[in-house]
C-alpha positions in Angstrom: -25.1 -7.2 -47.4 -24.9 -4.2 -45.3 -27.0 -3.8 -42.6 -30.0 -1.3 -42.8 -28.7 0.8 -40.1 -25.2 1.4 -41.0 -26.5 2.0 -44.5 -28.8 5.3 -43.0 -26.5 6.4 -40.8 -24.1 7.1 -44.3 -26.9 8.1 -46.1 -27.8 10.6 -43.3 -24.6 11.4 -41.4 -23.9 15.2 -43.2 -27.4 16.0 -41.9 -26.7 14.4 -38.3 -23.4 16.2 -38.0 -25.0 19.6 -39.5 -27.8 19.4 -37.0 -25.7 18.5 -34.1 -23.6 21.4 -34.6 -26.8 23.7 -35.1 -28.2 22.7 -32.3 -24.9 22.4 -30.2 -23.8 25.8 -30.9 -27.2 27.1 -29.4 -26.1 28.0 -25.9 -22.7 29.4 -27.2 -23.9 31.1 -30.1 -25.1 34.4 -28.3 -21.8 35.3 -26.3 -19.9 34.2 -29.4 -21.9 36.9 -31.3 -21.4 39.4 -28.7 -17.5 38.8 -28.7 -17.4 39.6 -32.2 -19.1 42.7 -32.3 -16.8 43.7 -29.8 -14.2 43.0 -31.7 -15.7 43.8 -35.2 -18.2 46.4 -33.9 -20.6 47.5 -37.2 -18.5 45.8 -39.5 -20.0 42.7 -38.3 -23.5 43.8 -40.1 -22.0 43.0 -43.2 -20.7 39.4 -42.8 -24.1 38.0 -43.7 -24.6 40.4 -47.1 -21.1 39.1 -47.9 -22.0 35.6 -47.4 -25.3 36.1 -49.5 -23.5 37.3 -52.3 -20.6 34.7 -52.4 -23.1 31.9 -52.3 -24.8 33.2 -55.3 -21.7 33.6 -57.0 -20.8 30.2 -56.6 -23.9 29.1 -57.6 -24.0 30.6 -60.7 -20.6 29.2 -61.5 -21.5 25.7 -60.5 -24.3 26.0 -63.0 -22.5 27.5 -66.3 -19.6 25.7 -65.3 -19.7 22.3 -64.0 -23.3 21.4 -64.9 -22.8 23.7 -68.2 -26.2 24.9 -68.1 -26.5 27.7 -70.2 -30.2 28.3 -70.4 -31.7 31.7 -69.6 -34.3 30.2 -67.5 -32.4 28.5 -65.2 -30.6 31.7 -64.4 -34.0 33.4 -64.5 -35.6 31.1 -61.9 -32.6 31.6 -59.9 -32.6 35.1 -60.0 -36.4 35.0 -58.5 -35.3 33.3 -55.9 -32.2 35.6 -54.7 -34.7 38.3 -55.2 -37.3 36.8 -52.6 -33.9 35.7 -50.5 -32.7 39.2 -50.7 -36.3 41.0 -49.9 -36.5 39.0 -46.8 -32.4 39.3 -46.4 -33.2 43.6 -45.9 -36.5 43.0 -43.8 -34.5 41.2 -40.9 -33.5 44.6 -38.6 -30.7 41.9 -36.4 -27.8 40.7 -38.8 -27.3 37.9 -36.8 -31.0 37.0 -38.1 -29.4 37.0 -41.5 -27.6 34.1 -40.2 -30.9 31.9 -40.7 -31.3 31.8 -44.8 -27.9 30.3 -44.8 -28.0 28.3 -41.3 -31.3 26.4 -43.0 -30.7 27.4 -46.6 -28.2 24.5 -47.0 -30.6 21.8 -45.5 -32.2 20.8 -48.5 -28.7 20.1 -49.7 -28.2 17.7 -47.1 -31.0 16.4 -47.0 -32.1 15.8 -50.8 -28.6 13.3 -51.8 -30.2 10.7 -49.0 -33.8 10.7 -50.0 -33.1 11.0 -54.0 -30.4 8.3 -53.2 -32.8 5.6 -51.5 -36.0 6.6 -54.4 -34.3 8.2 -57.3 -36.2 11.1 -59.4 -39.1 9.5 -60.7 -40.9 12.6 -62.1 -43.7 10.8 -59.9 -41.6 10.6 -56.9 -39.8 14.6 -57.2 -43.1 16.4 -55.4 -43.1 13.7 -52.7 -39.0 14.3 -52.5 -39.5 18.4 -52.1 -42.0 18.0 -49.4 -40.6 15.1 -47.5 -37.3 18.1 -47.7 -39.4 20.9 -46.7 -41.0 19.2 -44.1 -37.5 17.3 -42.4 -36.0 21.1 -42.6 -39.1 22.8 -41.0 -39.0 19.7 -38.5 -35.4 20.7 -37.7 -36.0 24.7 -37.0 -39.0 23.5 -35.0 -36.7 21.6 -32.7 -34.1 24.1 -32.8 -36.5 26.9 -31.3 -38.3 25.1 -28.8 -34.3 24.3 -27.8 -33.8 27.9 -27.1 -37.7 28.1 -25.2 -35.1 26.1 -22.3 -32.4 27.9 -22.6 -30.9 30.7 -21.2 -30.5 34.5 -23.4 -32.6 32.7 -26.2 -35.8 32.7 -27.2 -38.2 31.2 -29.3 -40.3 32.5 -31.3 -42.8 32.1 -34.0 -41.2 34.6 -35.9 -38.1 32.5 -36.4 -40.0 29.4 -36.7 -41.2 31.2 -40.2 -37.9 32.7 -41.1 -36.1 28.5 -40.6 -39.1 27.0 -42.9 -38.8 30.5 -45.4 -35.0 29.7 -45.7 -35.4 25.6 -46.1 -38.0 26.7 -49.0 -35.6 29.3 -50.5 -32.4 26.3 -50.3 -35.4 24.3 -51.7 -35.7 26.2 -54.5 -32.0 27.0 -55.2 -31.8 22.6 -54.9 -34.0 21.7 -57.1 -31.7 23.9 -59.7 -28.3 21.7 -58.6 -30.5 18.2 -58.4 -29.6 14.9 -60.1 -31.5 16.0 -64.1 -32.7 19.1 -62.7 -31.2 20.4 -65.7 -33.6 19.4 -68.0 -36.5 20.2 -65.5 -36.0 23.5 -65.5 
């Protein structure tokens, strides 16, 4: 029998790993930014568009192609939610505020294998399952802000406190696309 502790800490150790790094990278992050657009000047900016619109490739091929969805309104929903991902995208003026839909985008990810793993998909259970996911990934860009409030060259702020919960819902909404019979949900 293995023991309830072990068995979290497998269940949970992608989002552990993923957080430590989030929040390890916080102090390094800025003058790591700053070396790069020395070196990369302007063509920096357009790192983050690039990553935006190779992560929606792939998803699109993950869907027709390994979970052979062809229905329109899976693609449809999708669509909807690059569009909202991609009006907020242009809104932020600082690229490396871009950074956020992915840095939190890919927490529901993470986080939905553990808790569908431990309850399964119950069609009562998949509400409870997308907010206990919101709320972890809101939790997590809570703590990483009031990190920066301490440290030095960062700042907290409530706008960003927004933009980490708007990204977990956007990866929220991309998830519930790639979960275990979200197929047939959709």
């Amino acid at each position: 029998m293995t023991h309830p502790m072990k068995s979290f800490l497998k269940s949970w150790s992608w989002v552990i790993l993923y957080v430590i790094f989030v929040y390890a990278s916080l102090p390094i992050l800025p003058s790591i930014w700053n070396k790069a657009l020395e070196h990369f000047g302007k063509r920096l900016d357009y790192i983050p568009a690039i990553l935006f619109f190779i992560s929606g490739f792939v998803i699109i091929y993950y869907i027709a192609f390994h979970l052979g969805d062809r229905k329109v309104s899976s693609y449809a929903y999708l669509s909807l939610v690059f569009l909202a991902a991609l009006l907020i995208f242009n809104k932020l003026e600082l690229p490396v505020e871009r950074i956020h839909i992915f840095e939190y985008g890919v927490l529901p990810f993470l986080i939905g294998p553990p808790l569908t793993k431990r309850r399964g998909l119950a069609s009562d259970g998949q509400k409870s399952i997308l907010i206990k996911i919101l709320i972890i990934g809101f939790t997590i860009g809570i703590i990483d802000e009031i990190i920066q409030f301490f440290l030095p060259n960062r700042y907290c702020t409530i706008s960003d406190i927004l933009l980490n919960g708007i990204s977990v819902a956007l990866g929220l909404s991309v998830w519930r696309v790639f979960r275990p019979g979200a197929t047939s949900a959709l």
